[in-house]
C-alpha positions in Angstrom: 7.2 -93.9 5.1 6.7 -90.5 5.5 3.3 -88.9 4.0 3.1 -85.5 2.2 2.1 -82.2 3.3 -2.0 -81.4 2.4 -2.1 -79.2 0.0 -3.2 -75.7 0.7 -6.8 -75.5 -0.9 -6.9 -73.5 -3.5 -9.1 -70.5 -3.9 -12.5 -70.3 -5.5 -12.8 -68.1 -8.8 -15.8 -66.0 -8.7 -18.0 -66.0 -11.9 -18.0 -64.0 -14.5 -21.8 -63.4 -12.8 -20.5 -62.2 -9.6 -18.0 -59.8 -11.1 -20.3 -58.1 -13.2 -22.8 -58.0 -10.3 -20.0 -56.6 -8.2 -19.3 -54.3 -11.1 -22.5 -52.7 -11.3 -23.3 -52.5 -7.5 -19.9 -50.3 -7.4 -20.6 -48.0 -10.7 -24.6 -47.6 -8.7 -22.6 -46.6 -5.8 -20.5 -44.3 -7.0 -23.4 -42.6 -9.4 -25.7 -42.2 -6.3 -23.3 -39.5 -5.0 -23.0 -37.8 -8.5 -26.7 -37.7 -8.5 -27.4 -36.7 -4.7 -25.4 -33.2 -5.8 -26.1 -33.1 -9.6 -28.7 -30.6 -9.3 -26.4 -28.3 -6.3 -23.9 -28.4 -8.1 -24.9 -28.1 -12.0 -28.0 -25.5 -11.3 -27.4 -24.1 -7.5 -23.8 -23.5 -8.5 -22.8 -24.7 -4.7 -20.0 -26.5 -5.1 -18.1 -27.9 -2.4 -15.4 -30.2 -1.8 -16.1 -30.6 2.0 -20.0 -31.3 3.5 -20.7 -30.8 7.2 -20.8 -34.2 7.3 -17.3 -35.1 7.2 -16.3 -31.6 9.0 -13.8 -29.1 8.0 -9.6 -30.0 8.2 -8.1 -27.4 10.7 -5.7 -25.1 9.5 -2.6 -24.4 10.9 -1.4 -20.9 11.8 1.3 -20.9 9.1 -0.9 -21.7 6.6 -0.1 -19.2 3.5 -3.7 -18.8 1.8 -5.2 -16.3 0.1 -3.5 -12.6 0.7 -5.6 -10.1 2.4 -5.6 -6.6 3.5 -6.0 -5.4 7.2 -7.0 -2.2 9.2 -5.8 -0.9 12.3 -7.9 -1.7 15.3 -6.8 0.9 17.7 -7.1 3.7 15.1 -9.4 2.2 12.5 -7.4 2.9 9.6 -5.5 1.0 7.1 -2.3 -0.3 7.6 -0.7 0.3 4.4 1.6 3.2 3.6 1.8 3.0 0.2 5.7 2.3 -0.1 5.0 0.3 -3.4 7.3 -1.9 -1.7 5.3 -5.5 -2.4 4.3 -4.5 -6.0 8.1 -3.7 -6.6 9.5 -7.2 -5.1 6.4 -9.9 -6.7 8.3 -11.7 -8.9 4.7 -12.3 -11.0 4.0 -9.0 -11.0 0.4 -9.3 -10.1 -0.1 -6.4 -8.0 -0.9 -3.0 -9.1 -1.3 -0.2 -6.4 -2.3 3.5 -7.3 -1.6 6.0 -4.7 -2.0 9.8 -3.2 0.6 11.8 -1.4 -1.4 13.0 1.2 -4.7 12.1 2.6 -5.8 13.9 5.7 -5.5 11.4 9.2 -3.5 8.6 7.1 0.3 8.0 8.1 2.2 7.8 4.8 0.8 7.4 0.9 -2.9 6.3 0.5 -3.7 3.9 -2.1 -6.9 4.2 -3.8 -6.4 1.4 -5.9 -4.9 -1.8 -4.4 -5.2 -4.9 -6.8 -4.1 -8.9 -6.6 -4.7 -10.9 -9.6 -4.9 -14.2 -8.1 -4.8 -15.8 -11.7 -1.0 -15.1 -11.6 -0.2 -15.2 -7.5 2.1 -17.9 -6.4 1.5 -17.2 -2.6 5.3 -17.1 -2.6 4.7 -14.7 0.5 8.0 -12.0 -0.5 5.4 -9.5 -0.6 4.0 -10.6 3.1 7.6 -10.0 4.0 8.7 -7.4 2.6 5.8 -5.1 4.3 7.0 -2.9 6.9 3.5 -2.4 8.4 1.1 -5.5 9.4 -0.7 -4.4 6.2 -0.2 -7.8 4.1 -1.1 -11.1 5.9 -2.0 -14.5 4.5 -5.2 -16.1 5.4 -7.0 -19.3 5.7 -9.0 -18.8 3.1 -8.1 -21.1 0.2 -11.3 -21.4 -1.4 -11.1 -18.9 -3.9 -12.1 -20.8 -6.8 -14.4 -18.8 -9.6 -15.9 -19.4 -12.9 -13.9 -16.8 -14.9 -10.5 -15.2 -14.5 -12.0 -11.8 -13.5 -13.5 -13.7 -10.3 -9.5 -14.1 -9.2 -9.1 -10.7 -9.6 -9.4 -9.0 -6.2 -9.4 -5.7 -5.3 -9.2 -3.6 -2.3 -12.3 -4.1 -0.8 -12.4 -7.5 -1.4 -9.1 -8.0 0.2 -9.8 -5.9 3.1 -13.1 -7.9 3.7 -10.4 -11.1 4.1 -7.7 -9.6 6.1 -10.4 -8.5 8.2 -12.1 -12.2 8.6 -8.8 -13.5 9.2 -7.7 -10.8 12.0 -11.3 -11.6 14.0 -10.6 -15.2 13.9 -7.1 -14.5 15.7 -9.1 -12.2 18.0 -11.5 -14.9 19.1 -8.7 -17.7 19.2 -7.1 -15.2 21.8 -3.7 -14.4 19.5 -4.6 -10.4 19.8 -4.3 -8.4 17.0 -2.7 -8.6 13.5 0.3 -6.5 14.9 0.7 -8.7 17.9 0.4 -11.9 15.6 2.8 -10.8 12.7 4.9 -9.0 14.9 5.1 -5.7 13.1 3.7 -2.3 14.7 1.3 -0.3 12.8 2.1 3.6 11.9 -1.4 4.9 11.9 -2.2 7.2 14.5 -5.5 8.7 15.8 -7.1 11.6 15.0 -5.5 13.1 18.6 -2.3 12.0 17.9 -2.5 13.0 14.3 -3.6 16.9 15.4 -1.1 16.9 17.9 1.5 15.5 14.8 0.4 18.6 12.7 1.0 20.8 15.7 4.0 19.4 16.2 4.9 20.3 12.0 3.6 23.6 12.2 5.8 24.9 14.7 9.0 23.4 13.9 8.0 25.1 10.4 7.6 27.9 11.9 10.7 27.7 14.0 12.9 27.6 11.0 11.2 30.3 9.0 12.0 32.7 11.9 15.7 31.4 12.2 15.8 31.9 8.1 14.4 35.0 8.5 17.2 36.3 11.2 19.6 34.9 9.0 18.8 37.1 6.5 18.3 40.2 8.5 21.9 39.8 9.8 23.5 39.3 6.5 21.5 42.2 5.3 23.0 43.8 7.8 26.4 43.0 7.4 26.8 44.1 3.8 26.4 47.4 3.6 29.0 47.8 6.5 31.4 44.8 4.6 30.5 48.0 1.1 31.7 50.5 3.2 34.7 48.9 4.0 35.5 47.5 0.6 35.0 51.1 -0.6 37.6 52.8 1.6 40.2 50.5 1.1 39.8 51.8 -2.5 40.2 54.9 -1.8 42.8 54.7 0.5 44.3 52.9 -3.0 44.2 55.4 -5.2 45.4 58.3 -3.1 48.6 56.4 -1.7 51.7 57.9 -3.1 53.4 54.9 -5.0 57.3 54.3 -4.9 58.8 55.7 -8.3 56.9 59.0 -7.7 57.8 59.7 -3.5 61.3 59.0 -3.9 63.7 62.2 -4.9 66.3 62.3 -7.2 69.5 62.8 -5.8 72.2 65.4 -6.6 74.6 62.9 -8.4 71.9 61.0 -10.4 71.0 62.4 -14.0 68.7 61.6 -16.3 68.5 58.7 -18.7 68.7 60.9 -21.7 71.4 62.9 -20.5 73.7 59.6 -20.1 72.6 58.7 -23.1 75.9 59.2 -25.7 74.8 61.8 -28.9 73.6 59.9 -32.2 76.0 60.2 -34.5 74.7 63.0 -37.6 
């Protein structure tokens, strides 16, 4: 006769004691930490999502954060031109530029007011692309959290401050410059280069004034002689003998009236 299998024992229910015991050991757990940053984060305002105790994710290079600004670090002066073209292509229309035709040692437009409203930005990154200059990168920074919409609203220094951050930390990392990371070449000059631009200008200006100016003298020139001309031609006109009146009448020919038969009294 063959015996049975032993049954598998069978698992011990805890108590309704050791569940709420368990219970309250978690919720004491889980309160500790809210009270450890209570007072940081209700009265220091510090918020933060990640302590030096766990460390800080790295970012990868592709990362699309936060928009910012950058400068040229060979001349020392901004990037962008003013082409409008990134306000014109954000399809949440939450940049608003403001810009001069001429500004003394800048390449291009100058914008004097260069505004992201990050309330509406969907870090799409069209504007980053459309750019012809290096003037538009995204950055690491993603903590851009505030307590009221106009915190989100950045404007040119603001975004300058974080392009600039975020071309240093490619600096140190030894990726060069925003134009040798991006790939685009910046159109600022130096003052040097921009003298020897307006020198450059002035003489082709002058160049074609003084070609204008010969133009004119010569066909100044020419129309008083092209007058002259004209007027002799007229005279040479009037004083031509025409056909009917050089040609003689002959000895056979008679007058119309005289052919004409007599009227009848």
């Amino acid at each position: 006769m063959i015996a049975a299998p032993p049954q598998p024992p069978s698992p011990v229910k805890p108590s309704y004691w050791h569940d709420f015991v368990e219970a309250v050991r978690t919720i004491l757990k889980g309160m500790a930490v809210t009270i450890r940053n209570f007072g940081r984060v209700v009265f220091l305002r510090q918020a933060t999502t990640i302590t030096k105790k766990w460390g800080s994710r790295p970012i990868a290079l592709r990362y699309r954060g936060t928009i910012g600004l950058t400068i040229d670090r060979r001349t020392g002066k901004e990037n962008c031109i003013g082409c409008l073209a990134c306000e014109r292509i954000c399809p949440d229309h939450c940049i608003h530029i403001e810009v001069i035709d001429d500004k003394p040692g800048h390449k291009g437009k100058y914008p004097v007011v260069f505004i992201i409203d990050n309330n509406l930005c969907s870090l799409c990154g069209l504007c980053v692309e459309a750019c012809p200059t290096p003037a538009l990168i995204h950055t690491e920074v993603w903590q851009v959290g505030g307590y009221s919409h106009r915190d989100l609203v950045f404007d040119k220094q603001r975004l300058l401050e974080i392009g600039e951050w975020q071309q240093e930390k490619w600096i140190r990392m030894g990726l060069g410059t925003v134009d040798q990371v991006t790939g685009k070449k910046s159109m600022q000059m130096t003052d040097e280069e921009w003298q020897a631009e307006e020198e450059k200008k002035r003489a082709a200006a002058a160049a074609r004034a003084q070609r204008a100016a010969a133009t004119r003298a010569a066909a100044k020139a020419e129309t008083p002689a092209a007058g002259d001309r004209k007027a002799a031609a007229h005279s040479r006109s009037r004083h031509a003998p025409t056909a009917s009146s050089s040609a003689a009448p002959t000895e056979g020919s008679s007058s119309p009236e005289a052919e004409s038969p007599p009227s009848e009294s």
